[in-house]
C-alpha positions as CSV (number, residue, x, y, z in Angstrom):
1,X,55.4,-20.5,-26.7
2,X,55.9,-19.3,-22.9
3,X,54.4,-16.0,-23.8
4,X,51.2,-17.9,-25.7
5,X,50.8,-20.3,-22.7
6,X,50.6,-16.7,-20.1
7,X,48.1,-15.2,-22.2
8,X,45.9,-18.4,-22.2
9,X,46.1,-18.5,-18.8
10,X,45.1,-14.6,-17.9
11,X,42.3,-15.0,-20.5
12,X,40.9,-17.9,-19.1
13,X,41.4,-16.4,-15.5
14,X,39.7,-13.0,-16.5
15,X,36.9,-15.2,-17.8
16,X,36.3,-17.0,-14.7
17,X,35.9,-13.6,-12.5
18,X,33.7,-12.2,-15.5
19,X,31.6,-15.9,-15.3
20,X,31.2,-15.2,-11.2
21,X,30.4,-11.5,-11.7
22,X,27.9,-12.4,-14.3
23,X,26.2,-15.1,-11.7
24,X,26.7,-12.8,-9.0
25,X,24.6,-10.1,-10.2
26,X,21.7,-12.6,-11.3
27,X,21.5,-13.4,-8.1
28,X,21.4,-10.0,-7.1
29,X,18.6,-9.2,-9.5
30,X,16.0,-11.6,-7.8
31,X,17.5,-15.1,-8.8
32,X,18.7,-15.7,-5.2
33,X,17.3,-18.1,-2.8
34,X,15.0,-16.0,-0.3
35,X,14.6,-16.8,3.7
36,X,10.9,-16.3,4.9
37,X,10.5,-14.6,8.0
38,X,7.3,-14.3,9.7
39,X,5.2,-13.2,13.7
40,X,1.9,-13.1,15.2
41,X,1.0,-10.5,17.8
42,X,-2.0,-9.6,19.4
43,X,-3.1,-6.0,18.6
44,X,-6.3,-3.7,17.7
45,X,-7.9,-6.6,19.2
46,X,-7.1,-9.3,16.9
47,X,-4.1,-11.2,15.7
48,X,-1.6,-9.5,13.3
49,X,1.0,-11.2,10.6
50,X,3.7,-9.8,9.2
51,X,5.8,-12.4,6.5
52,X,9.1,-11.2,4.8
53,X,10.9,-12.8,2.2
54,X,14.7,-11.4,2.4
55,X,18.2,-12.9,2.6
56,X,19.3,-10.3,5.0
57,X,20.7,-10.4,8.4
58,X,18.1,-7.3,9.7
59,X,15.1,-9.3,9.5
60,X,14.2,-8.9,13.3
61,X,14.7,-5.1,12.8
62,X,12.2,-5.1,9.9
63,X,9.9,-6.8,11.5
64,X,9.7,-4.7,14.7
65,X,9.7,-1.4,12.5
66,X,6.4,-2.9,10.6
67,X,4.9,-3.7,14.2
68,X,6.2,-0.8,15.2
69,X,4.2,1.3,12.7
70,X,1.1,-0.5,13.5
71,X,1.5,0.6,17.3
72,X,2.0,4.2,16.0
73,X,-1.5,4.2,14.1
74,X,-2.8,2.7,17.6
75,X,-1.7,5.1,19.5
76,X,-3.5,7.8,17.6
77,X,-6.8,6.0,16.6
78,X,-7.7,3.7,19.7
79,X,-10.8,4.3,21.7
80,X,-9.9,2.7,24.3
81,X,-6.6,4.8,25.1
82,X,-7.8,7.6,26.8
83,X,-5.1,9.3,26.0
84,X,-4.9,8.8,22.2
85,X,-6.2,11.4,19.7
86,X,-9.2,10.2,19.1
87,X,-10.3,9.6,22.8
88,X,-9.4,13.5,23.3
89,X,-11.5,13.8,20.2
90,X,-14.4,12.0,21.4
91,X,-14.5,13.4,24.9
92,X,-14.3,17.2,23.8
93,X,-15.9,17.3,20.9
94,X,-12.7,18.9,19.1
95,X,-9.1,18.5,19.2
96,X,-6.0,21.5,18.4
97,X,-2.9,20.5,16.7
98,X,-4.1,16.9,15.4
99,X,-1.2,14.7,14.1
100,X,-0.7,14.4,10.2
101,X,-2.1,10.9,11.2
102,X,-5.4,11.9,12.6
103,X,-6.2,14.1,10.2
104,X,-5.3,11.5,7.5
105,X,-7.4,9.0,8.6
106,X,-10.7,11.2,9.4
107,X,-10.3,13.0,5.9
108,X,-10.2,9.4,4.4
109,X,-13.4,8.4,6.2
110,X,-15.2,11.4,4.9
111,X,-14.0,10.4,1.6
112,X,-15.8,7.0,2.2
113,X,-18.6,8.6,3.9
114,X,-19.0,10.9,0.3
115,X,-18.3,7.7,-1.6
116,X,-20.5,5.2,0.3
117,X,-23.6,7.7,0.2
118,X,-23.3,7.1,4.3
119,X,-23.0,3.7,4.2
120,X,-19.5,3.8,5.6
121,X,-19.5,6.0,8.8
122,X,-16.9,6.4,11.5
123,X,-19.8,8.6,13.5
124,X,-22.2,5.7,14.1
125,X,-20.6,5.0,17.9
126,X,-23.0,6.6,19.7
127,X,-25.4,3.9,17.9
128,X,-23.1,0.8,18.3
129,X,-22.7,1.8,22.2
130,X,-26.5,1.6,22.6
131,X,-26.5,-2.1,21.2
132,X,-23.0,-3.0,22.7
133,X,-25.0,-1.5,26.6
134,X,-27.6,-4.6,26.2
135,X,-30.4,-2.4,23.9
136,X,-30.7,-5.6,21.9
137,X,-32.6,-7.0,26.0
138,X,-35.5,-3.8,24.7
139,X,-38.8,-3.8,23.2
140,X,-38.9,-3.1,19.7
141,X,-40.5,0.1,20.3
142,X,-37.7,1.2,23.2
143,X,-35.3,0.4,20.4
144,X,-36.6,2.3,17.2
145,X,-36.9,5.7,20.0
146,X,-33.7,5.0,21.5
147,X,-31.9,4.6,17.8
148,X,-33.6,7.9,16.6
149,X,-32.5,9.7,19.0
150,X,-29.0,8.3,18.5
151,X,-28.9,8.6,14.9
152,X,-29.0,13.0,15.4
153,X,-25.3,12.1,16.2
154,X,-24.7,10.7,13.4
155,X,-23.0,11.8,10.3
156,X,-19.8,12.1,9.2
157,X,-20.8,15.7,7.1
158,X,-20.5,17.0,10.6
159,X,-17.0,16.7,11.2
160,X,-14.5,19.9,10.3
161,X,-10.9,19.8,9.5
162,X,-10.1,23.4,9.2
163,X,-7.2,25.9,10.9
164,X,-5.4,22.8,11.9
165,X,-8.2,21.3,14.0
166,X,-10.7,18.9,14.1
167,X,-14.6,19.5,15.3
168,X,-17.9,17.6,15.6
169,X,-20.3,20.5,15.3
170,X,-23.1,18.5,17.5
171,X,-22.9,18.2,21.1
172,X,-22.6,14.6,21.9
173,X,-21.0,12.6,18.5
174,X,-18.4,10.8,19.1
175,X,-15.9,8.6,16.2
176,X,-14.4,4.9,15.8
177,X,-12.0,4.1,13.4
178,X,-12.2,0.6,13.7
179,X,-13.9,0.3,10.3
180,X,-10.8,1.5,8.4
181,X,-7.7,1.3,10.9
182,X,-6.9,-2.0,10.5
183,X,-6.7,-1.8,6.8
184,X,-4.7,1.4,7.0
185,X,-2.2,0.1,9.6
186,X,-1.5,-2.6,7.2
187,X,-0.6,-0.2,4.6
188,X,2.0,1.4,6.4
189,X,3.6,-1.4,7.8
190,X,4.0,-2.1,4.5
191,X,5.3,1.3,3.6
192,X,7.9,1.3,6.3
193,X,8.9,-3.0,5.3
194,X,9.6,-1.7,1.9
195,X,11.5,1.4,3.1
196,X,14.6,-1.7,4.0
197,X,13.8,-2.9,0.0
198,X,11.8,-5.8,1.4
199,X,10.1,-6.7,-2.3
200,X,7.6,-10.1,-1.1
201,X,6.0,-9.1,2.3
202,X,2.5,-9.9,3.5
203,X,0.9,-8.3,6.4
204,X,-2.3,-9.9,7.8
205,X,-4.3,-7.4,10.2
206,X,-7.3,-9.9,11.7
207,X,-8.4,-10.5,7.6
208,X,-7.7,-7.0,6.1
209,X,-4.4,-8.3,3.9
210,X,-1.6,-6.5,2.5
211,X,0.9,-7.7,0.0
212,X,3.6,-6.6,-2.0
213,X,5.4,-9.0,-4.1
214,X,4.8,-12.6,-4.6
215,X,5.4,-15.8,-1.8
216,X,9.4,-16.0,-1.8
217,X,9.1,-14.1,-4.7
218,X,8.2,-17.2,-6.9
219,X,4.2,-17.6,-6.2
220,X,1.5,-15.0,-5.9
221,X,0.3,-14.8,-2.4
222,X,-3.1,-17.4,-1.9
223,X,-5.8,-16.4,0.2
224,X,-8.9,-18.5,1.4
225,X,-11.8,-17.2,2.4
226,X,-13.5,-18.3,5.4
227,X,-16.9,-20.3,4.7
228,X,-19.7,-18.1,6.7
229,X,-21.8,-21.8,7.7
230,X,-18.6,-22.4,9.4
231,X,-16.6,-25.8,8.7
232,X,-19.3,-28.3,9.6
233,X,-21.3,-27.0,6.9
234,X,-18.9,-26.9,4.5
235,X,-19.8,-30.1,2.2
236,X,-24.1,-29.0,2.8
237,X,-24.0,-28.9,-1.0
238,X,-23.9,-24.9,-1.3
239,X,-21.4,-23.7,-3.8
240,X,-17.7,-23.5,-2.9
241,X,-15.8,-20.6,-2.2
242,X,-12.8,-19.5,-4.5
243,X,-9.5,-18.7,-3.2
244,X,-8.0,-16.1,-4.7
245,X,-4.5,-15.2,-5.7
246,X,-2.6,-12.0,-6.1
247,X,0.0,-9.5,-6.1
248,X,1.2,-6.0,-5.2
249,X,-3.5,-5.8,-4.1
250,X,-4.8,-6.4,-1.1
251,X,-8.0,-8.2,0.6
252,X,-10.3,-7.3,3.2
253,X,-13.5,-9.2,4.3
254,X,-16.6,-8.3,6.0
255,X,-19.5,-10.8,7.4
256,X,-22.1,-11.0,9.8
257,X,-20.7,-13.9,11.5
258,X,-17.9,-13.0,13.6
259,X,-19.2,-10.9,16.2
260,X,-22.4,-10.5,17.9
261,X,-24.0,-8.2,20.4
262,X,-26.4,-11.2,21.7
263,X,-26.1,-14.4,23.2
264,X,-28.7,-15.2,20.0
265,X,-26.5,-14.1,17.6
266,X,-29.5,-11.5,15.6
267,X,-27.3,-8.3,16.2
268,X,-24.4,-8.4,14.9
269,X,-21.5,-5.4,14.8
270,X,-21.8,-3.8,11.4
271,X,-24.6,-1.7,11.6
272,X,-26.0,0.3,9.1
273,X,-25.3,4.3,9.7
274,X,-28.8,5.1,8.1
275,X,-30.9,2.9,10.0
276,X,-29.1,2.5,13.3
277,X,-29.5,-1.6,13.0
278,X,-27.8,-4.0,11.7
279,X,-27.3,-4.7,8.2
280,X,-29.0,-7.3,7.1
281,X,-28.9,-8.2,3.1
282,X,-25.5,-10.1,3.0
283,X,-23.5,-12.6,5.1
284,X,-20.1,-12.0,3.7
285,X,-18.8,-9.5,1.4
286,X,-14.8,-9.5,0.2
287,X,-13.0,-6.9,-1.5
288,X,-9.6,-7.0,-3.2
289,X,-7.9,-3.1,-4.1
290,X,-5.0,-1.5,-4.7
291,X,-4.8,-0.7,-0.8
292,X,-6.1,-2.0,2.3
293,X,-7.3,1.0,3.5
294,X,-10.3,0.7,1.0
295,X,-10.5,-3.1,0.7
296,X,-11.3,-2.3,4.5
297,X,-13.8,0.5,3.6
298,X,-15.4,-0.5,1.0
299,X,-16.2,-4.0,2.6
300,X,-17.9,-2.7,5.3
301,X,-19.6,-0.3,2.8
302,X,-21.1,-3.2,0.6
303,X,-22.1,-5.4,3.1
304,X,-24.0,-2.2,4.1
305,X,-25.7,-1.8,0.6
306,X,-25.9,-5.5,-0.1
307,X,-25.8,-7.6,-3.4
308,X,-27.1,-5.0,-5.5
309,X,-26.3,-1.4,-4.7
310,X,-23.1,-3.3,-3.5
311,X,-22.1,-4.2,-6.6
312,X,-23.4,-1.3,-8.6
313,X,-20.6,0.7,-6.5
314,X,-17.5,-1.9,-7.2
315,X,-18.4,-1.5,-10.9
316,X,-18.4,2.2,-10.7
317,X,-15.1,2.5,-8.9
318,X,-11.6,1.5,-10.9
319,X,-8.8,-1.4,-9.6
320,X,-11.8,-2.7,-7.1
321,X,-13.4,-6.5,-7.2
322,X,-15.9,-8.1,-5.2
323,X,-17.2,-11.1,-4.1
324,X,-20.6,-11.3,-2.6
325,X,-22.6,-13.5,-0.9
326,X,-26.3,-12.9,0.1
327,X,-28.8,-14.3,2.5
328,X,-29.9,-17.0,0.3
329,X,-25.9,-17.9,-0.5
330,X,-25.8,-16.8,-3.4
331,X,-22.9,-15.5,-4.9
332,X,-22.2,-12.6,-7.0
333,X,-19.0,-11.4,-8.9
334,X,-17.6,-8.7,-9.6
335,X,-16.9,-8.3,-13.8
336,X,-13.0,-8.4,-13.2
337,X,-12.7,-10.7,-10.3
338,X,-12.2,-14.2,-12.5
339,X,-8.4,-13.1,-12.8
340,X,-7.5,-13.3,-9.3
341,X,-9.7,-16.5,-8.8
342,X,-7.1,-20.2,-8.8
């Protein structure tokens, strides 16, 4: 009876460690409640996000390694450091021994460049000073001669990567990467947050989003796009914008209504590389992609192209969506967009 009675009681014991075990390790396989942890800093001259979900005590450490990252793609691509890469770039017209980084993000622009048929072109600064300097205050015939004469600069076919060096092979060009740094910072932010097994993060560079994961692991990250007449105008009867949800993509959006070079708000900062002025067939063009990088790119590139060329490009290319909104607000979709659309 004794003996019965003692082997009752270690089975039932054994069960109860096997039981917590069991509930242990679902909760180490994603059933476990999940801290968010989230921080806004200024940089690349707009606001960034980072947003972890993680139950671990090194969440401060994770963040500063993902801002960290960010300021290590800074360093390298800014135009305003003159002492970063691409400042040396610019001034001599070449630069020896370029970083892995440098080289990475110039051979990706060229890829755009090839891709975009121009319309995406990290060469068009010599253009974008001349409007930035008060050209916008000229006739329109002191424009079209200045912008000429510009666009000779212009081209990112004359760039070289070769021997471990970068060239522009005309006197004078001179690069920004602020078309696709942004969206390429937030990539490997996210690279390095994922590194510490982060599995729901969100980084939010200015409007070019990141995300891997879902929103504490439960809900797919929800973004809203910004309305282009600006709240006021939201209920003038035009057609609503979606918001779109997702995971493990990411978002970028370009329009004409952030930033202007006048006080009248006609010339605004994306200019098209093939005519020197600004592009002028859309008001708001958003991409969602496997990466950031391109949703950054290819934004810029279809707003470029507008509604139609735009769109003929998304189509052609696989794992990218668009929305599009012309002039006239009207909107256009592309074929595989209706899945990420709430």
């Amino acid at each position: 009876m004794h003996r019965n009675r003692a082997a009752n009681l270690i089975f039932i014991l054994a069960a109860a460690v096997i039981a917590s075990f069991f509930i242990s390790g679902l909760s180490s396989c994603g059933f476990r409640t999940l801290e968010r942890f989230e921080e806004t800093r200024e940089m690349m001259g707009t606001y960034v996000t980072i947003i972890i979900y993680a139950d671990r005590k090194d969440s401060r450490e994770i963040l500063e390694a993902g801002f960290g990252r960010i300021q290590e793609v800074i360093d390298i691509a800014s135009i305003y450091d003159e002492d970063s890469e691409m400042s040396l770039l610019n001034k001599n017209g070449f630069i020896d021994d370029p970083s892995d980084e440098l080289k990475e993000l110039i051979s990706l622009s060229i890829k755009y460049y090839d891709i975009s048929n121009g319309s995406f072109d990290i060469t068009i600064r010599p253009v974008l000073a001349l409007w930035s300097e008060g050209l916008w205050k000229e006739s329109e015939e002191v424009q079209a001669a200045e912008i000429q004469e510009a666009l000779k600069l212009v081209g990112s076919d004359k760039i070289i990567i070769e021997n471990n060096k970068i060239h522009f092979t005309v006197e004078g060009m001179s690069a920004d990467l602020g078309g696709i740094a942004k969206g390429y910072a937030a990539d490997k932010a996210l690279e390095v947050i994922s590194e510490y097994g982060i599995e729901n993060a969100l980084v939010n560079a200015g409007g070019d989003v990141a995300a891997i994961g879902r929103k504490s692991g439960k809900e797919q990250w929800l973004i809203e796009l910004d309305d282009p007449d600006g709240a006021e105008n939201s209920s003038s009867g035009s057609e609503a914008l979606p918001s779109f949800v997702f995971e493990n993509k990411a978002v970028a959006t370009s329009g004409n209504y952030y930033r202007y070079y006048d006080p009248e708000k006609k010339v605004h900062h994306i200019t098209d590389p093939l005519t020197g002025y600004s592009a002028d067939k859309c008001i708001s063009v958003t991409i969602i992609a496997d990466s950031c990088t391109e949703a950054d790119v290819l934004a810029t590139s279809v707003f470029v192209k507008g509604p139609m060329e735009g769109m003929e490009l998304v189509e052609e290319m696989e794992g990218i969506e668009a929305l599009i909104i012309d002039n006239d607000r009207n909107i256009y979709q592309s074929s595989g967009l209706l899945k990420y659309i709430k």
